[in-house]
C-alpha positions as CSV (number, residue, x, y, z in Angstrom):
1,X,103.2,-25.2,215.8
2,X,101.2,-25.1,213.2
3,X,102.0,-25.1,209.7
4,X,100.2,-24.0,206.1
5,X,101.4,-24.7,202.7
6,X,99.9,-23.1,199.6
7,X,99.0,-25.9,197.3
8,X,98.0,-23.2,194.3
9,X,94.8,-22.0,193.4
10,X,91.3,-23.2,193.2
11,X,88.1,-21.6,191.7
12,X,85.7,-24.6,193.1
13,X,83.8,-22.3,194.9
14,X,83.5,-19.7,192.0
15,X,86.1,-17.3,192.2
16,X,89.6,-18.0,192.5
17,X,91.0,-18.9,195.6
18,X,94.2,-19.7,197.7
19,X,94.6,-23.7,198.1
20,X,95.6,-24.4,201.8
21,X,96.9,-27.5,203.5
22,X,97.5,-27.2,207.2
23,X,99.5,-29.5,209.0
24,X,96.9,-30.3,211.5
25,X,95.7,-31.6,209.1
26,X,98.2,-34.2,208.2
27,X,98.8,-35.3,211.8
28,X,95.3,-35.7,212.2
29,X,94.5,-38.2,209.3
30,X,97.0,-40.2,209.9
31,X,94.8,-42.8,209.9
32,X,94.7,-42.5,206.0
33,X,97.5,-45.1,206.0
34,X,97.2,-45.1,201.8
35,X,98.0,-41.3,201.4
36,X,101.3,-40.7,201.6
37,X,103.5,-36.8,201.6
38,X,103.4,-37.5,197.9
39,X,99.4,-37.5,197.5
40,X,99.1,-34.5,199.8
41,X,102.1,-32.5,197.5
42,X,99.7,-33.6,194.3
43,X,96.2,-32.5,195.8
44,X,96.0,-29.8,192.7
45,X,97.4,-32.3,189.5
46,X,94.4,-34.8,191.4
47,X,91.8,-32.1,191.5
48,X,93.0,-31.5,187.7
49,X,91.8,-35.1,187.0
50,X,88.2,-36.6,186.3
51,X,85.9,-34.9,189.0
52,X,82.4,-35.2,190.6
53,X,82.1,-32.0,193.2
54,X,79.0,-32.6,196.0
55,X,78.4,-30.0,198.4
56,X,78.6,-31.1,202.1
57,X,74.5,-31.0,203.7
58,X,75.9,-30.8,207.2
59,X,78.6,-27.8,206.0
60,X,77.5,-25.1,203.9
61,X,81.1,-24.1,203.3
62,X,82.3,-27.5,202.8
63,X,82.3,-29.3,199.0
64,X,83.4,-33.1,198.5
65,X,84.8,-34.3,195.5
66,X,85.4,-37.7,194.1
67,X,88.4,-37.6,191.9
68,X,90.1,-39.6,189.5
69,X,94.0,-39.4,188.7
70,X,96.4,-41.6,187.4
71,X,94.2,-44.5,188.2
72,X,93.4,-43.8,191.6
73,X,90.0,-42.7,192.9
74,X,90.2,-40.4,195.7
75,X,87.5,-38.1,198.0
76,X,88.9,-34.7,199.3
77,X,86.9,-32.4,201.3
78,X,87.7,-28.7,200.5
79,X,86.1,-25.7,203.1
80,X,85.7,-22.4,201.8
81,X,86.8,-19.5,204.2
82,X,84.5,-16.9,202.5
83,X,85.7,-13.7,204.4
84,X,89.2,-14.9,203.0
85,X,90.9,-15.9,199.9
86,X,91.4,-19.0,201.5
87,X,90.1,-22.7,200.9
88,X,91.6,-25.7,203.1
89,X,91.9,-28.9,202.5
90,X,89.9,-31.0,205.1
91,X,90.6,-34.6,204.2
92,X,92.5,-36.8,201.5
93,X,91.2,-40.3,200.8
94,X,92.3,-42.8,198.4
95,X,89.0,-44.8,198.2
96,X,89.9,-47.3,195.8
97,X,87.0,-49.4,193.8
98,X,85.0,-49.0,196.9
99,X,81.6,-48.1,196.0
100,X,80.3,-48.3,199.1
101,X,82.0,-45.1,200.3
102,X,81.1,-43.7,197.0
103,X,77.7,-44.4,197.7
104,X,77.9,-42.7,201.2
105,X,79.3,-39.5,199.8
106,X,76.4,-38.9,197.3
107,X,73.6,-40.2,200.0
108,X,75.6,-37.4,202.1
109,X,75.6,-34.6,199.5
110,X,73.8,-32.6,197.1
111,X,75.3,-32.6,193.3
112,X,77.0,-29.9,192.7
113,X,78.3,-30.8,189.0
């Protein structure tokens, strides 16, 4: 069954919002070998870091943001539920030095700030 956790708040997408990590979401990105319970329990103390936010061309509700913390760079993909107070976390990438996917994400976005 599936499972949310409230991560904390978020005002990303202007007002303030309810952070939400679903457990489908998790299981599903497992292939993100790198990020481990302990990223995932952090997403807001990253998102408090150095940031770059891009919204998402092919998901108006969507927003990417490269983030630096503690010496990691990471991308997380945040979707805004806007009949709700609700934002969910999409994905949770440590990308490393790898511009390349850094590269991708702005090619794939529009600046937000």
């Amino acid at each position: 069954e599936r499972e949310l956790y409230v991560l904390g708040k978020t005002s990303i997408f202007g007002s303030e919002k309810r952070l939400i990590l679903s457990s489908d979401t998790i299981q599903s990105h497992t292939h993100h070998e790198e990020i481990t319970a302990n990223e995932y329990a952090k997403i807001i103390d990253i998102m408090s870091g150095k940031l770059r936010s891009y919204n998402d061309k092919t998901d108006k509700r969507a927003v990417i943001i490269l983030a630096h913390n503690a010496g990691n760079n990471y991308r997380l993909v945040l979707k805004n539920i806007p009949s709700k107070d609700e934002v969910f976390v999409q994905s949770l990438a440590n990308i490393g030095h790898r511009f390349t996917e850094i590269k991708r994400v702005i090619k794939k976005t529009k600046n937000k700030g």
